[in-house]
N, C-alpha and C positions, 0 to 999 in steps of 0.2 A: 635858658629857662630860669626863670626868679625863682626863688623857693619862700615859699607860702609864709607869709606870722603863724604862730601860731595862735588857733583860733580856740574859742572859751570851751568846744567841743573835747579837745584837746587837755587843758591845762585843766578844765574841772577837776576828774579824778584825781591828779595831783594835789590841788588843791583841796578837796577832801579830806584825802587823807591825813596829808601833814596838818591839816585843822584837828581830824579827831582826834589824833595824834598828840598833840597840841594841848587840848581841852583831856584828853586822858588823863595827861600828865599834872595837868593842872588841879584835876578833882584829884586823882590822888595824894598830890603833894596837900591837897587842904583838908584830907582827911587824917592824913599822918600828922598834921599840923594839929589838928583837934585830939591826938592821942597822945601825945608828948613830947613827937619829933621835933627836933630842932637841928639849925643850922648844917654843916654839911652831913648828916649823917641822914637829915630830912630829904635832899637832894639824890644822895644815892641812893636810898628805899625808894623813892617816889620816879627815879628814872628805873629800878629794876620790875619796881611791882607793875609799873606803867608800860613797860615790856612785854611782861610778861601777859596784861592782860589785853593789848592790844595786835598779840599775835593770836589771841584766843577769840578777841569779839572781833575786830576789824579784818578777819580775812576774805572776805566780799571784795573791801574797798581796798583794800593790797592786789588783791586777782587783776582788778579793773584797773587800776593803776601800772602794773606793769603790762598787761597787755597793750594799753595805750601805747606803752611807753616804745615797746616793742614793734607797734604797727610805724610809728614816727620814725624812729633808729631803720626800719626798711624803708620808707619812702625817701629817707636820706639816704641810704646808700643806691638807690635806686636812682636819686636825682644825679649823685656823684660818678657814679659807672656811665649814665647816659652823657654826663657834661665830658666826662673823658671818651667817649667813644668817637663825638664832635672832634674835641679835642686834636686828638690822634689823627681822624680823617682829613682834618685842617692842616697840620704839621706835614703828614704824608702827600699831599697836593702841592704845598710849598715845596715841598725837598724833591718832588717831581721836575716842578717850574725850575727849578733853579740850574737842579744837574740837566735838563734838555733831553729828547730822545735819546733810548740806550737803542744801541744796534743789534 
């Protein structure tokens, strides 16, 4: 059995979120920018406040994302348990053929 690309169904919410994500960070750092922050000190307020507020606003798109994520991570091990069950069945057929009738 092939295992699927992943399709835009799929990768959206990921890509959601690490966008808002993304653009969070981004407004924040230019709003520290515009109050006096500078250089590395601007990078760490703008990754902590951007933290902070995107476990507050973006829990929607976090839920949706690991749920995804979650359904994928089972239809792979689903796909890998069935390829070893083949697997297995194949190897146990060979090792049949080869030892001959047991008495």
């Amino acid at each position: 059995m092939v295992h699927p690309r992943p399709t835009l169904v799929v990768v959206r919410p990921v890509l959601v979120y690490t966008a808002s994500r993304l653009l969070l960070f981004a407004l924040t750092a230019g709003v520290l920018y515009l109050v006096g922050a500078r250089s590395f000190l601007l990078l760490i307020l703008a990754f902590l406040i951007s933290g902070l507020l995107s476990w507050r606003l973006l829990g929607r798109q976090r839920a949706e994302m690991a749920r995804t994520v979650e359904q994928r991570v089972a239809r792979t091990r689903a796909a890998m348990a069935e390829r070893t069950a083949v697997e297995d069945a194949a190897d146990d057929a060979r090792r049949e053929a080869e030892e001959g009738p047991q008495p």
